[in-house]
KEKEMAR-431217 format. One line per 8 residues: number of its first residue (from 1); for each residue y negated, z negated, x of C-alpha. Coordinates in Angstrom, 2 decimals, always signed. Each point is the difference from the previous one (the first is absolute). Layout:
N
NUM) Y Z X ~ ... .
***
This chain:
566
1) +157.71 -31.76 +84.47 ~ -1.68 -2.91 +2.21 ~ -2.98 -1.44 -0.97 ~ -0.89 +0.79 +3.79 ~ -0.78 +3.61 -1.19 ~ -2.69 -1.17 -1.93 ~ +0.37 +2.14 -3.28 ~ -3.29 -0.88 -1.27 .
9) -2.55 +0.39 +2.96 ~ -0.76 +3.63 -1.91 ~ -0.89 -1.67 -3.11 ~ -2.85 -2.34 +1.28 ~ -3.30 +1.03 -0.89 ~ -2.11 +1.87 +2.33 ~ -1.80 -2.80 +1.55 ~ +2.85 -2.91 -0.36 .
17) +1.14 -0.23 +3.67 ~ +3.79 -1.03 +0.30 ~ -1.01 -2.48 +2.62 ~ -3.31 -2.41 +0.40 ~ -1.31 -2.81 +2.21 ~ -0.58 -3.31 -1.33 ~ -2.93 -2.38 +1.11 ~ +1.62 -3.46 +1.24 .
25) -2.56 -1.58 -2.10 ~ +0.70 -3.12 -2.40 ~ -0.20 +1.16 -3.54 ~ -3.13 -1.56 -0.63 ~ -1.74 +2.59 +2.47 ~ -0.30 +2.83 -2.92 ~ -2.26 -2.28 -1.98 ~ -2.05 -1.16 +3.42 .
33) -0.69 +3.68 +0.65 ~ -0.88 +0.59 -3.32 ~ -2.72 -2.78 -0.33 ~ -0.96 +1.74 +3.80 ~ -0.56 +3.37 -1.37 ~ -0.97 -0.12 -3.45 ~ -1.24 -3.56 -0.80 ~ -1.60 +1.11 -3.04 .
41) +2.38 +2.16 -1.64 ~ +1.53 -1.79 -3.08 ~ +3.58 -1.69 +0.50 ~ +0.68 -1.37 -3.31 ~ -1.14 +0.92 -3.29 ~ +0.85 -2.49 -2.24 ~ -0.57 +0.16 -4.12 ~ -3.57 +2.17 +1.21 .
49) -0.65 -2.87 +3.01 ~ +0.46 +1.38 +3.91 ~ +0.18 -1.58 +3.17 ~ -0.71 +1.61 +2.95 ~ +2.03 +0.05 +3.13 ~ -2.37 -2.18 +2.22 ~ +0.27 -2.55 -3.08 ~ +3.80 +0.53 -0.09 .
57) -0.34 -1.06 +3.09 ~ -2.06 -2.60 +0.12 ~ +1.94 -1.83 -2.60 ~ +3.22 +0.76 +1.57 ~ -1.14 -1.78 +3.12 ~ -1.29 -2.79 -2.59 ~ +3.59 -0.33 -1.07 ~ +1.89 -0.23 +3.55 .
65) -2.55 -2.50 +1.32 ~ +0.82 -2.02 -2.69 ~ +3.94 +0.16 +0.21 ~ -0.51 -0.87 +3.60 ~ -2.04 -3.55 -0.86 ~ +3.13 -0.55 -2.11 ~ +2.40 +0.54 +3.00 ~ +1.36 +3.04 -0.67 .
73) +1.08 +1.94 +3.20 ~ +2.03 +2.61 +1.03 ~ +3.20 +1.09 -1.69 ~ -0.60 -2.36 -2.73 ~ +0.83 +1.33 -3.25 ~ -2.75 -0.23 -2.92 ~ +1.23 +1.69 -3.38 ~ -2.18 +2.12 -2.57 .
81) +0.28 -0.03 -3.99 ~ -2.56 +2.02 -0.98 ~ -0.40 +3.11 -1.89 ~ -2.34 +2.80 +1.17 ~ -3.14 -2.12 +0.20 ~ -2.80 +0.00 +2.78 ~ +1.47 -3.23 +1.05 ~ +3.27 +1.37 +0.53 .
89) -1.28 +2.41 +2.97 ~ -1.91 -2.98 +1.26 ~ +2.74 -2.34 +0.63 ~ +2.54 +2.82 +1.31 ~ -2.82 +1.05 +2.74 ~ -0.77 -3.45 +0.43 ~ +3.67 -1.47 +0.69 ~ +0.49 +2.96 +2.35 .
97) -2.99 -1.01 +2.10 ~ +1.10 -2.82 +0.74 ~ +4.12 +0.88 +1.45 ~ +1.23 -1.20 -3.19 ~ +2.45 +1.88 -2.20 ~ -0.70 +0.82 -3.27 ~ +2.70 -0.50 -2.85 ~ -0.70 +2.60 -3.03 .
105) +0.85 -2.26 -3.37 ~ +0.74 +1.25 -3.13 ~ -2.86 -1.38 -3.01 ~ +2.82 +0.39 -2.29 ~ +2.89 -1.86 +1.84 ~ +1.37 -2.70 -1.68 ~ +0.14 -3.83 +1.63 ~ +3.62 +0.93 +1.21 .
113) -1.03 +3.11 +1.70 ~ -2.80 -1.37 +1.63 ~ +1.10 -3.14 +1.18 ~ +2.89 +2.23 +1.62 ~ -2.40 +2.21 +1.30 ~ -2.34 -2.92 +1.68 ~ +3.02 -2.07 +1.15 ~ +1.50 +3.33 +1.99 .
121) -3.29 +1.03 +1.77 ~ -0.92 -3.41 +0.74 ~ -3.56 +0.29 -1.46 ~ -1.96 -2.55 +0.52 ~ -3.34 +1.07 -2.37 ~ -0.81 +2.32 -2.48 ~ -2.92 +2.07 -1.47 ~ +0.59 -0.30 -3.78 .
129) -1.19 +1.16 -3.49 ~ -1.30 -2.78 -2.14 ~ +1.98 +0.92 -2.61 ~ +2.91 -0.84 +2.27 ~ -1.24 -3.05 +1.51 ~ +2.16 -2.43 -2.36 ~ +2.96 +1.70 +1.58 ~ -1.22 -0.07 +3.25 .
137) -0.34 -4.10 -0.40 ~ +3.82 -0.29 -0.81 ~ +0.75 +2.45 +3.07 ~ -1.70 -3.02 +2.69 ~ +2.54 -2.26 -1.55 ~ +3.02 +1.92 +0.92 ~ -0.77 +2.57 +2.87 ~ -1.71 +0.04 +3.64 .
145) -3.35 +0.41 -1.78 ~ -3.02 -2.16 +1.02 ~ -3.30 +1.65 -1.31 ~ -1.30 +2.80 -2.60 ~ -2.80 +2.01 -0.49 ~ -0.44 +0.83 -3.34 ~ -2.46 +2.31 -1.53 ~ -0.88 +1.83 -3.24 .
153) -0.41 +3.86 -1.17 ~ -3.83 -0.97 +0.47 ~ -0.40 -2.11 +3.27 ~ -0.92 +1.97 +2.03 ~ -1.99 +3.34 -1.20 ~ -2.51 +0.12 -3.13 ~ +1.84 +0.74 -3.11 ~ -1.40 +1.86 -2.67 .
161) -0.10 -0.80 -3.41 ~ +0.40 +3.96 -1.46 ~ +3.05 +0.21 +2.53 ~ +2.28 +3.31 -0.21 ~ +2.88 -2.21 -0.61 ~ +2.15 -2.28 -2.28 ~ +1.38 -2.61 +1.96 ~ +2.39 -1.26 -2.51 .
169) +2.66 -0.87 +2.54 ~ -2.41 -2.39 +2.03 ~ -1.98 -1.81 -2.72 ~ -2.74 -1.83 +1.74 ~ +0.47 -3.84 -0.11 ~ -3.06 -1.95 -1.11 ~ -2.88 -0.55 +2.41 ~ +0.63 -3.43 +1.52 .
177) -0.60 -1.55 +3.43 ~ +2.97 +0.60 +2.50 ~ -0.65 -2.92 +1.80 ~ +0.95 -2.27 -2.73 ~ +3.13 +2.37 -0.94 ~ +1.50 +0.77 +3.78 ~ +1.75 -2.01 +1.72 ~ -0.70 -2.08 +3.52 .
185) +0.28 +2.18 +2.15 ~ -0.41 +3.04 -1.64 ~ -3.17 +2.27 -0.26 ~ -1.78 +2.62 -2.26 ~ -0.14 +3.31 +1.72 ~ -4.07 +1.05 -0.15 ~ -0.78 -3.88 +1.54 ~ +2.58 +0.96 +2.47 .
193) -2.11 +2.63 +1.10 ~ -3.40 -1.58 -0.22 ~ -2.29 -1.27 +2.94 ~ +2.88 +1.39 +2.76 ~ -2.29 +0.42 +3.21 ~ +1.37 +3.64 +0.42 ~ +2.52 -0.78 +2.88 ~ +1.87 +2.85 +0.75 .
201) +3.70 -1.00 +0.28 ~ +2.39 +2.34 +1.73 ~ +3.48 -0.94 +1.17 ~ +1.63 +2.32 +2.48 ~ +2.44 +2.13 -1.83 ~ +3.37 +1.66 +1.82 ~ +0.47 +2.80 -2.27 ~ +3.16 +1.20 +0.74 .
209) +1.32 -3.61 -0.37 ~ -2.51 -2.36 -2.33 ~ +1.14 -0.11 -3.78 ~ -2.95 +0.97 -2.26 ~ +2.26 -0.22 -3.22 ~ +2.64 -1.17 -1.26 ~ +0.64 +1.62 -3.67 ~ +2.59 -0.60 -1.78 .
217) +2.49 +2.09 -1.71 ~ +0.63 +0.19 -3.58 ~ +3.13 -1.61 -0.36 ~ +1.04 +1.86 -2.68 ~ +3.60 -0.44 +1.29 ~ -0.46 -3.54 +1.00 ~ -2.57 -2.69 +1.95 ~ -2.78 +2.19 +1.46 .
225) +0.23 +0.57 +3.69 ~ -3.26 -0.28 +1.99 ~ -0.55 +3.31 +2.34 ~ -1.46 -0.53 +3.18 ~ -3.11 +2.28 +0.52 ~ -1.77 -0.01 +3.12 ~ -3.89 +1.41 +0.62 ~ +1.57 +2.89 +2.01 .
233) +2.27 +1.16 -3.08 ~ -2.77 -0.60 -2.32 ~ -2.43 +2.42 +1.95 ~ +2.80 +2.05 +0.63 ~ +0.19 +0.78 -3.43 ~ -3.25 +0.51 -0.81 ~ -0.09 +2.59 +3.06 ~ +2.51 +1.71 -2.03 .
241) -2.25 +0.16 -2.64 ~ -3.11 +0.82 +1.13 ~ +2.05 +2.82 +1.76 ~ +1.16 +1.33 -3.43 ~ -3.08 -0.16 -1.76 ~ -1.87 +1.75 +3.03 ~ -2.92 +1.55 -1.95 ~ -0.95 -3.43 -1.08 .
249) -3.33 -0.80 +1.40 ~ -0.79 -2.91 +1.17 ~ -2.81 -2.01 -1.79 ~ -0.24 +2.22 -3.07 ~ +3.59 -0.66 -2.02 ~ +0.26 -2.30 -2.95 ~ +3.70 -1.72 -0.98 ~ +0.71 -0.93 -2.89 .
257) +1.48 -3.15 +1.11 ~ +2.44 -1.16 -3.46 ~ +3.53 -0.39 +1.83 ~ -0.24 -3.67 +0.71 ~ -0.61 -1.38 +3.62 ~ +2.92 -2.49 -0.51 ~ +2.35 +3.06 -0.10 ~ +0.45 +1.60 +3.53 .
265) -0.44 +3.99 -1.24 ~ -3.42 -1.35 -1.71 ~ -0.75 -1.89 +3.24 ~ +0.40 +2.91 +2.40 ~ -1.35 +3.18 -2.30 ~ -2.65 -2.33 -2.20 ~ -1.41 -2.26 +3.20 ~ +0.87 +0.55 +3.24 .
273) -0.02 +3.58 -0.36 ~ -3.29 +0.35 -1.38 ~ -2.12 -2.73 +2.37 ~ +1.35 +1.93 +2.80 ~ -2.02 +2.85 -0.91 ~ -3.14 -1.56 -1.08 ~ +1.19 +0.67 -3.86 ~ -1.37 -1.83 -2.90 .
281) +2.87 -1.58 -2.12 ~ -0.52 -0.45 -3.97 ~ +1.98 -2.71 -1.05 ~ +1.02 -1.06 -3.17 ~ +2.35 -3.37 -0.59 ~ +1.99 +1.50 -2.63 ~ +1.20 +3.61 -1.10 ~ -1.68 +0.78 -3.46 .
289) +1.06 +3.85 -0.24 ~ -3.29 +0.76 -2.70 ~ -2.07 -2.08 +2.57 ~ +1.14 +1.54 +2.85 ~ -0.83 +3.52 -1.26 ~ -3.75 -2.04 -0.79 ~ +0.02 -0.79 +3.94 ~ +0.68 +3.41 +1.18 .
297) -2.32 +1.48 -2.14 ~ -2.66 -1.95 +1.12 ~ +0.94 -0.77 +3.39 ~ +1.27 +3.32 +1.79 ~ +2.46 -1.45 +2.12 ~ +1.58 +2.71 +1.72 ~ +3.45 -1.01 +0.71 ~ +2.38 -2.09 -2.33 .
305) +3.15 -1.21 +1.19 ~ +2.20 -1.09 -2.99 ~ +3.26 -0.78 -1.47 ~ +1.99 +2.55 -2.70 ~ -0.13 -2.79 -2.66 ~ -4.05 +0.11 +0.58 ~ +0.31 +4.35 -0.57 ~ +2.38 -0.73 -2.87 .
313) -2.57 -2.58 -1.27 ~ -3.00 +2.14 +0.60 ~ +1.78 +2.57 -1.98 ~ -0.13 -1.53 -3.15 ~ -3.56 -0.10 -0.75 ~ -0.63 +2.75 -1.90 ~ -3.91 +0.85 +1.32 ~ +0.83 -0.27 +2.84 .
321) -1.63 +3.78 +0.78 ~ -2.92 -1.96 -1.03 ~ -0.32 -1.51 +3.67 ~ -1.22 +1.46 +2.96 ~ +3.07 -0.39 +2.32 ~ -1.26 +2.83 +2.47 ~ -1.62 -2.08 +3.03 ~ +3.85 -0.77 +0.25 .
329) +1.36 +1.98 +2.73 ~ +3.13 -1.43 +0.42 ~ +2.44 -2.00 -2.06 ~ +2.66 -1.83 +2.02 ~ +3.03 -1.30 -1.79 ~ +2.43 -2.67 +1.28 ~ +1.75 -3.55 -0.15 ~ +2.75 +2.63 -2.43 .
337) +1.13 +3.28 -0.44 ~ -2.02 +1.98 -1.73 ~ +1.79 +2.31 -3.47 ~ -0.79 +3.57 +1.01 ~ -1.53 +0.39 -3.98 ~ -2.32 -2.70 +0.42 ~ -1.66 +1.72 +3.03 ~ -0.08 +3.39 -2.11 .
345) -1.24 -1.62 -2.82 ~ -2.68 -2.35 +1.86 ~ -1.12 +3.09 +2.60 ~ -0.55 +2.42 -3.57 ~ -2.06 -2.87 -1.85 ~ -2.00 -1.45 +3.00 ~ -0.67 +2.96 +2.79 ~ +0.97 -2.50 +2.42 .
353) +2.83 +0.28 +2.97 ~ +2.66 -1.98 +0.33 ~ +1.83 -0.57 +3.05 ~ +3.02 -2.48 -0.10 ~ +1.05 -1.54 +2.58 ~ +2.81 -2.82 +1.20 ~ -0.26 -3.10 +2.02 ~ +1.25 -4.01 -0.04 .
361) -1.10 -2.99 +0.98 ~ +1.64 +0.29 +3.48 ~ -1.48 +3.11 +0.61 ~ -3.50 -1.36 -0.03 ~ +0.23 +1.85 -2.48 ~ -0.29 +3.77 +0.37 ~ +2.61 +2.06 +1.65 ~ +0.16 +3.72 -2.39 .
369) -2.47 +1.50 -1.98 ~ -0.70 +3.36 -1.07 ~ -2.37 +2.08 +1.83 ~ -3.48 +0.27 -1.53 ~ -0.65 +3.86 +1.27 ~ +3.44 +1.24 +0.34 ~ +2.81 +0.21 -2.14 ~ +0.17 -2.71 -2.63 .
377) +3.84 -0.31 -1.60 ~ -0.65 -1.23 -3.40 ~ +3.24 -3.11 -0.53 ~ +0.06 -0.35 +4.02 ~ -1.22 -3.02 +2.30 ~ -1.07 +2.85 +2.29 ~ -0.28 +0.49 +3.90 ~ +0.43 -3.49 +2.42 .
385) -3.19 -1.03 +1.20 ~ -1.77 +0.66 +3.43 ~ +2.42 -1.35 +2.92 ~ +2.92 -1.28 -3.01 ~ +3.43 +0.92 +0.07 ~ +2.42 +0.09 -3.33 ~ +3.54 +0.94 +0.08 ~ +2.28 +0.10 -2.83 .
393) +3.68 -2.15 +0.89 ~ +3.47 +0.77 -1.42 ~ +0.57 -3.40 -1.29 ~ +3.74 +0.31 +0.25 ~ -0.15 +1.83 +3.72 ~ -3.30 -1.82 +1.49 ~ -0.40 +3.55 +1.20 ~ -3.61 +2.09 -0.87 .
401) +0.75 +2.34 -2.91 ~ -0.20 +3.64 -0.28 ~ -3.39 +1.27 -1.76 ~ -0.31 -0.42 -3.61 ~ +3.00 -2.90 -0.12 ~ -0.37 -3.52 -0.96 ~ -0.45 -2.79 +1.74 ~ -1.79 -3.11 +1.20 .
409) -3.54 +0.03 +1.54 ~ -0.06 -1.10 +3.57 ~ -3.76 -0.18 +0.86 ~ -1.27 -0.64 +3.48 ~ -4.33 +0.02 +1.50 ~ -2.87 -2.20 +1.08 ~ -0.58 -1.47 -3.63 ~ +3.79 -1.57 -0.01 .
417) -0.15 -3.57 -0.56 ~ +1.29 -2.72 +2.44 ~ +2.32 -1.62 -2.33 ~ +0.32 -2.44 -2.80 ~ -1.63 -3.21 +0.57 ~ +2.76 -2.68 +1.24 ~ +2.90 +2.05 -1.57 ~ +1.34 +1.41 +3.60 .
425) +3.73 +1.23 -2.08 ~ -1.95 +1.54 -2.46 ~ -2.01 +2.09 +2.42 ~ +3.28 +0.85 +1.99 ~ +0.95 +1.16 -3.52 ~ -2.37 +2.46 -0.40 ~ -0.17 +1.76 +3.63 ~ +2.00 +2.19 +1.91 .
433) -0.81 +0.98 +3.25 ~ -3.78 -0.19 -0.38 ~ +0.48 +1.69 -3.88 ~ -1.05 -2.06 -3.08 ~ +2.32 +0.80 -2.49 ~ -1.74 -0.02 -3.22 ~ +2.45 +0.03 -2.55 ~ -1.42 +3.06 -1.73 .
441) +2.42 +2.79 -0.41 ~ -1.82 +3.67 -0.31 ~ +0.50 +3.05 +2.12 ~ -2.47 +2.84 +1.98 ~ -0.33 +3.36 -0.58 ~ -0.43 +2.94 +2.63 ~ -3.07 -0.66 +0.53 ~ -0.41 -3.58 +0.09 .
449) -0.45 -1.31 -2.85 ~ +1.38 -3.29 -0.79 ~ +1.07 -1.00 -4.27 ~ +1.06 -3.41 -1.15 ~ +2.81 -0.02 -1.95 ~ +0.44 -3.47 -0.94 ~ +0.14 -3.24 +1.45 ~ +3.57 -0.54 +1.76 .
457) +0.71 -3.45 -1.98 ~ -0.99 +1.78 -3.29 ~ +2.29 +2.34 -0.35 ~ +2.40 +0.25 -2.74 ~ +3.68 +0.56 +0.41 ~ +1.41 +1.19 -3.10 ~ +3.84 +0.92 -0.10 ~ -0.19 +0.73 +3.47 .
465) -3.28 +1.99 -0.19 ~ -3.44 -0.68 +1.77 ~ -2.20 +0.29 -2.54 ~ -4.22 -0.71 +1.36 ~ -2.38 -1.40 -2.35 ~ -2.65 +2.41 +1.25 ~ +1.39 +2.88 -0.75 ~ +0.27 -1.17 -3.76 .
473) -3.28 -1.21 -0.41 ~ -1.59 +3.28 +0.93 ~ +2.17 +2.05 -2.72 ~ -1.40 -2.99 -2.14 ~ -3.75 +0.61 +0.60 ~ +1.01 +3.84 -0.99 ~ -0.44 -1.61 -3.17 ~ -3.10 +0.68 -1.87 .
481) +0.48 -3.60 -2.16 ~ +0.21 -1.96 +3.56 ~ -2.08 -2.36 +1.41 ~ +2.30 -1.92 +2.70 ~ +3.59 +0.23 +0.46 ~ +2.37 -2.15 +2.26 ~ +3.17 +0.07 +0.57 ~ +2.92 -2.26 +1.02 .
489) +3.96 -0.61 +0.21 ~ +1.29 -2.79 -2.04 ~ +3.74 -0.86 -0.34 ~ +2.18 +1.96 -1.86 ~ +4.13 -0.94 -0.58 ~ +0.80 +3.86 +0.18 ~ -2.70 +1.27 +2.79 ~ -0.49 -3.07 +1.99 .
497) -3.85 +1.00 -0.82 ~ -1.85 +2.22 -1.99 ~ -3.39 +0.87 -1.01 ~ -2.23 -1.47 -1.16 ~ -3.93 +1.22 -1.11 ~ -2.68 -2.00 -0.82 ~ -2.98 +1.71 -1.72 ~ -3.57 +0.20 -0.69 .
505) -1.30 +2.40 -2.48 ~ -3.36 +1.27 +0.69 ~ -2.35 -1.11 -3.12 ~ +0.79 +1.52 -3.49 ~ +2.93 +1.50 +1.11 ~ +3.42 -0.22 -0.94 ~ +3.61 +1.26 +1.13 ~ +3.38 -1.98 -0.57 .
513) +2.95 -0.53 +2.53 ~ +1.59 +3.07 -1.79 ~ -2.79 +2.38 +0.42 ~ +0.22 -1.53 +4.05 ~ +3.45 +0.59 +0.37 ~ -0.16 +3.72 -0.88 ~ -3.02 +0.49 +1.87 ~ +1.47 -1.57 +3.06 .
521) +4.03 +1.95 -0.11 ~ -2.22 +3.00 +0.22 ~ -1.85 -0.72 +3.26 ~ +3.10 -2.74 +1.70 ~ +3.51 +0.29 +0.27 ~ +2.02 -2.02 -2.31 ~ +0.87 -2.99 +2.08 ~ -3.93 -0.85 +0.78 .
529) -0.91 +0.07 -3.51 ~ -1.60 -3.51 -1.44 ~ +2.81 -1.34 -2.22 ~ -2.40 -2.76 -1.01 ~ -3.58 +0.14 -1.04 ~ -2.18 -2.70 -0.22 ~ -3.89 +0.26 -1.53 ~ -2.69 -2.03 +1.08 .
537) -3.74 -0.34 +0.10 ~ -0.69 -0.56 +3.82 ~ +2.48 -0.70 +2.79 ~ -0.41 -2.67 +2.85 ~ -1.55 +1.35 +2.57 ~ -1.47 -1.56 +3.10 ~ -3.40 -0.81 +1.12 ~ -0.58 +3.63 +1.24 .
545) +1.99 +1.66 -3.28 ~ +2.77 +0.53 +2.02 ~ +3.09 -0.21 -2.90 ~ +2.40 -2.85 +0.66 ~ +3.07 +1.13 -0.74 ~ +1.53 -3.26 +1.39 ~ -1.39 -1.82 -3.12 ~ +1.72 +2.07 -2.23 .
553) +3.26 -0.39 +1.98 ~ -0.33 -3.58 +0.06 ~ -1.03 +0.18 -3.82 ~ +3.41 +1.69 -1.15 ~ +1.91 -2.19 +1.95 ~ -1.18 -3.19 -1.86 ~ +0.40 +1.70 -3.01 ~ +3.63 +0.94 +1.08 .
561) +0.42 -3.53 +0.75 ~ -1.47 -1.26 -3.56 ~ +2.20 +2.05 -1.84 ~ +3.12 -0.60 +2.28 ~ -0.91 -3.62 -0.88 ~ -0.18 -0.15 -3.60 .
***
């Protein structure tokens, strides 16, 4: 059946229209209107410290008319490494204010990533972490580079001393003067600021053609790819969302903002989402799951966008009934499929809702989710959002298959991206008469409803059959003794591949690969069962928790190699 017929138009929620209008407004406009309308509602709430919107603002404006003194101009690119700090909202607003594009940068990245990253986009300053300024130094020498800003966890607002939270991972260098420790020509972000004369810099944006972002792509499967995401995708998508969460009201909603800004689902659902309705966002730098239940408790934000390995991590702390968790309205869960027993198990513990819901980088990033008031499918990516269009493709035919078959996602709307940043094969590569192809096989069911099966480069082809990780992992979270579970094909002389699962075990508990293998022939047919089993205490993961089963590929294969050579 055609995608034409539109299967799930029945499913959307009562006041999702299938269709909206978009404002042909830079993306900057949402946080303009917001300091219009409700200057003194709070936009940031920061470790107990807000900011208003007018101050938002104000320091915004701060920013850009500094960036302009330095030269920068339209369609420059200026790159971000920050984690979820004040600052980091700042410099994003700023850049944008001034027709530059802003590159999203990984904290964690290492040298070779990011001087990859900053040769690609052509960046020619960045807004840094102290913390990371030694690495930014080397960058200059060997990349388009010119200037930084660098700035610490407490630059910019008051920082407590009883604080909510540990901030192990960013251990605060030693007061010292950054004018004896930066470099010529670099500056310290909160002088940066100071004594600006207020000058309201505007350059004239073209929506539907002026990039506001380029954000890069994992490259889990090799060199990350920058995606090319103008203002009008960017608002498109948040269109989408406003549309979906309808009974949101504007001015009154609190985000917990903990998916990182660097990460385009966190940018979209944690930032851009929330300042276009006059929301406050509660940010945190780092996910602390005991913390976090601390900050809801206290802070009763009132939607939570998340990732499953955050609910799996949340999980394990055993008061967690001890919390208040009920100003939560909504949970959103993305960035990876979500196991169907950690949404029962998370839903029966917490009183919350989850919704899960499916999007990528090029896709702005939001293209299904599952309805909030209708029908919620508890393993499914849900409905396509307002004005989206998913088909499932026969990859042997390149015809649309029937209901309920597999195939490969072909998505096509407003939020779409351009392309990849001066890769014009690679974009050719990935669209088909106006379709991105998005490498995701997963089928729809009667009425609508779209579910991931696996990613089409990760599935496992063992004697012939198509074995897809997903499917194994959730009989593996059946498992009372289970934490996390991944699985992958690695070479095998009889099969080609086989199975392989890596394991967590969920704290002071204990199973063996026996106990898994007769848990798992009762639930899978023979051929899908692990033949391998691997234990471990955590798995690599990225930024976001999203499980890298790349690593672990690329893990057996040196292994393979060691032993081959020895």
């Amino acid at each position: 059946m055609s995608t034409s017929s539109f299967l799930w138009k029945s499913s959307y929620s009562p006041n999702t229209p299938l269709h909206l209008s978009y404002p042909s407004i830079p993306l900057y406009g949402y946080l303009e209107e917001a300091a219009q309308e409700y200057p003194d509602n709070t936009a940031i709430s920061f470790f107990q410290n807000g900011m208003t919107y007018k101050e938002l603002v104000e320091a915004c404006n701060g920013f850009a008319e500094g960036l302009k003194e330095l030269g920068v101009g339209k369609g420059d690119r200026i790159a971000i490494m920050l984690p979820n700090i004040p600052q980091a909202v700042i410099a994003y607003y700023g850049i944008l204010f001034t027709g530059a594009i802003v590159v999203e940068t990984n904290p964690l990245y290492t040298e070779r990533e990011l001087e990859h990253q900053l040769n690609d986009s052509g960046s020619i300053g960045i807004v840094c972490l102290d913390l990371l300024y030694p690495k930014v130094k080397k960058m200059k020498k060997v990349t388009s580079l010119k200037w930084g800003i660098v700035t610490g966890i407490q630059d910019y607002l008051p920082f407590p001393k009883n604080h909510l939270f540990s901030l192990s991972l960013y251990v605060q260098r030693k007061a010292v003067n950054k004018k004896q420790w930066l470099e010529q020509g670099d500056y310290s972000f909160r002088p940066f600021l100071e004594n600006r004369k207020g000058k309201i810099v505007r350059e004239e944006i073209d929506p539907e053609k002026d990039l506001a972002l380029l954000q890069y792509t994992g490259g889990t499967t090799g060199l990350a790819k920058g995606v090319m995401l103008t203002h009008a995708n960017l608002v498109a998508n948040v269109q989408q969302c406003r549309a979906w969460f309808s009974e949101s009201k504007k001015g009154e909603e609190k985000f917990l903002s903990i998916l990182p800004f660097f990460h385009v689902y966190g940018m979209t659902v944690c930032l851009n989402f929330p300042v276009s309705i006059a929301a406050c966002m509660i940010l945190t730098p780092r996910f602390q799951p005991k913390q976090v239940l601390k900050l809801i408790h206290s802070e009763k934000p009132t939607l939570f966008p998340g990732a499953p390995t955050m609910y799996i991590a949340l999980l394990q702390i055993s008061k967690i009934k001890k919390y208040d968790l009920t100003s939560i309205q909504f949970c959103l869960s993305g960035s990876a499929p979500m196991p169907v027993e950690i949404i029962k198990r998370f839903e029966a513990i917490s009183g919350c809702h989850i919704v899960e819901g499916y999007g990528l980088t090029e896709c702005s990033p939001l293209a299904n989710v599952n309805p909030l008031y209708g029908i919620r499918k508890a393993g499914s990516i849900g409905i396509p959002v307002s004005d989206t269009l998913v088909k499932v493709v026969d990859m042997e035919t390149g015809e649309e298959a029937p209901v309920g078959e597999l195939g490969e996602l072909y998505i096509k709307g407003p939020q779409v991206m351009q392309g990849y940043w001066r890769m014009e094969e690679e974009t050719k590569a990935v669209f088909q008469d106006g379709w991105l192809l998005t490498g995701d096989i997963g089928k729809m069911d009667l009425e609508g409803y779209f579910y991931i099966v696996e990613r089409k480069k990760d599935i496992i082809i063992a004697g012939g059959f198509n074995i897809y990780p997903r499917e194994v992992e959730e009989v593996l979270y059946e498992h009372p003794a289970i934490k996390e579970a991944a699985i992958v094909g690695v070479p095998d002389p009889y099969r080609g591949e086989t199975v392989k699962a890596f394991i967590v075990l969920k704290d002071n508990m204990s199973t063996n690969e026996q106990a898994l293998n007769e848990f798992c022939r009762e639930r899978l047919a023979s051929y899908k069962v692990p033949r391998k089993y691997e234990f471990r205490t955590e798995l690599p993961k990225t930024i976001v928790g999203k499980i890298l089963r790349r690593v672990l590929i690329d893990e057996e294969k040196s292994r393979e190699i060691k032993e081959n050579n020895q």
